[in-house]
C-alpha positions, 0 to 999 in steps of 0.5 A, spaced: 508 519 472 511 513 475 517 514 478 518 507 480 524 503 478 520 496 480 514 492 476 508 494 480 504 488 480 497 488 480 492 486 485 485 487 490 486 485 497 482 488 502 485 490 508 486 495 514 490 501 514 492 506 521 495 512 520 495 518 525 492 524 525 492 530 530 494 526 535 489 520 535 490 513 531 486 512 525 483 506 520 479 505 516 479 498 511 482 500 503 483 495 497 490 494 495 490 495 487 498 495 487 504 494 490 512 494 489 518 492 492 518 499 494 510 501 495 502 500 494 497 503 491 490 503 495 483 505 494 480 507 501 473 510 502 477 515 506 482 521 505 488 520 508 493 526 509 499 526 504 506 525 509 502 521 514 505 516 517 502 509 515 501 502 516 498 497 512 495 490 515 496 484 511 493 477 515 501 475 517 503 482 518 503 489 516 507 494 512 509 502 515 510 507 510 508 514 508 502 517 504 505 520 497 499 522 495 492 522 496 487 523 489 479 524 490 476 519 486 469 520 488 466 517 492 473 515 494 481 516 495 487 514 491 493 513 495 500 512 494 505 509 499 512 508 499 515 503 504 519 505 510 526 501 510 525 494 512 518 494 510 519 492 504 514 488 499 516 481 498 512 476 494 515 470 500 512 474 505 504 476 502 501 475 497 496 479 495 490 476 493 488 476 485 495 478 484 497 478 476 504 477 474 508 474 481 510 469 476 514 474 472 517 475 479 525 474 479 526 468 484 530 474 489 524 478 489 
């Protein structure tokens, strides 16, 4: 079910991802296959636990969210990440490499 109200705009970029568990800071590299104003879409090796706190580094910055979901497809994990406020998705602070549709993109987004 999408629960979105953004268009999602797909794409592969890899990058790196940390997020905390038991107390000790993890990463691991994933592959960006979607993102939105409001969240990503990853594909990552490695389960991530649903409600941990994440961060996703692009080249120039990072993105802070919350894991929404994790689905095994084996061998590796779907995940879904909303944003944390004032980490929102704009076109004019990353572009995600492969991206397809930017160009359908409002010039505000």
């Amino acid at each position: 079910m999408d629960r979105r109200i953004e268009p999602r705009f797909e794409c592969a970029d890899d990058v790196l991802i940390y997020w905390k568990s038991h107390d000790e800071t993890r990463q691991q590299e994933a592959t960006l296959i979607n993102i939105s104003r409001s969240g990503a879409r990853l594909l990552a090796p490695g389960q991530v636990p649903v409600g941990a706190t994440v961060t996703i580094a692009y080249p120039n910055g990072e993105f802070a969210g919350r894991v929404t979901h994790c689905l095994t497809r084996k061998p590796n994990h779907i995940l879904g990440v909303v944003f944390e406020p004032g980490y929102e998705w704009s076109r004019y602070l990353y572009v995600p490499k492969n991206a397809r549709g930017l160009g359908r993109l409002p010039k505000s987004a």
